[in-house]
N, C-alpha and C positions, 0 to 999 in steps of 0.2 A: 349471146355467148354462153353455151354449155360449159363451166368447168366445176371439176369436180373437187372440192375444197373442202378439207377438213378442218375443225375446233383445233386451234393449237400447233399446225400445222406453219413450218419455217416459211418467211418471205426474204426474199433477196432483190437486191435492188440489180438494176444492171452491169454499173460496176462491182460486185461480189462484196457488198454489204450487207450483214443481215439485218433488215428491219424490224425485224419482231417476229410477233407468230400472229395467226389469224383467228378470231375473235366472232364476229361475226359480219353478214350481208345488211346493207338498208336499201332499196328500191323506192325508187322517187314514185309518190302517186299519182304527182300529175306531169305532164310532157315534159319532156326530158331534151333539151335545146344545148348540145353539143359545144356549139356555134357560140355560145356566149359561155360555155364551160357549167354548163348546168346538169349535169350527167345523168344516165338514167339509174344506176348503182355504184356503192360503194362498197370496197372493203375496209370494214376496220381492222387494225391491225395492233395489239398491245406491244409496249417496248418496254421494259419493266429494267433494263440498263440507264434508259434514259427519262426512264418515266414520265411518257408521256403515249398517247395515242396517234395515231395515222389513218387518213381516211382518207384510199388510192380506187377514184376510180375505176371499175373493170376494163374501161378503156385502154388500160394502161398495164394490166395482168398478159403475158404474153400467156399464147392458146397454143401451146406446141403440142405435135402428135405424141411424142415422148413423154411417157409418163414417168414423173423424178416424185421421188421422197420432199419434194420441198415447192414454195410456187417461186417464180420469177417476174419480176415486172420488166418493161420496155423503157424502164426511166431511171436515170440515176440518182442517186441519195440526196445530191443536190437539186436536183430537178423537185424531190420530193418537200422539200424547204422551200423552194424559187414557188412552187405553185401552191403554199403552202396548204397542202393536206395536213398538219399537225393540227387546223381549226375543224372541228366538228361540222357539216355543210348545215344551213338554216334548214333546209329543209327538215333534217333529222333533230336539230334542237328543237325544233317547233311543233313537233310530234307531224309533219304531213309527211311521214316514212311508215313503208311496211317493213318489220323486220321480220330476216331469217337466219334461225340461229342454224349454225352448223353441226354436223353429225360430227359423233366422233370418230378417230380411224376403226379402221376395222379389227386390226389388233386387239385395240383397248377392248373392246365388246367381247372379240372371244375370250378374254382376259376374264374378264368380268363373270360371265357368262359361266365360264369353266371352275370359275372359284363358287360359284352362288350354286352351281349344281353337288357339291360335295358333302 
């Protein structure tokens, strides 16, 4: 799944909760088994309202052609409790995760960018 996520970037559940903002990706190193809920990536997601973390499979990130200012998932906020992503997956406590930290929007950079050159 290609999508293009950015650091800090709003999550929405699918009934129009927001779950936080987007934090970074962790990628399983080794086979990744659906089927018993073993996933091959996750998003973390910070919630600093409720403080605490969320870690929603990309299974679970809807891929729409539509590009929005925000991401959406295919599950609802209860779903994300029932299945409970709120625990960190072993995989990632146990260091067997590649992480990838996310870019920031592109605003920010020209932000950045435009003040650092004056």
């Amino acid at each position: 799944m290609n999508l293009n996520i950015h650091k800090l970037e709003e999550v929405w559940t699918a009934d129009g909760k927001k779950l936080g903002l987007a934090e970074k990706i962790y990628h399983r190193v080794k086979a990744a088994e659906p089927e018993l809920e073993l996933y091959e990536s996750y998003l973390e997601i910070e919630n600093f309202e409720l403080g605490s973390s969320f870690f929603v499979p990309f299974d679970f990130i809807r891929n729409d052609e539509v590009q929005t200012e925000r991401i959406e998932l295919a599950v609802t906020f209860d779903d994300v409790h029932r299945n409970t992503w709120t625990r960190m997956p072993f995989f990632v406590a146990h260091g067997e995760a590649r992480e990838e930290a996310l870019s920031e929007p592109a605003s920010d950079r020209e932000t950045e960018e435009d003040s650092s050159s004056d």
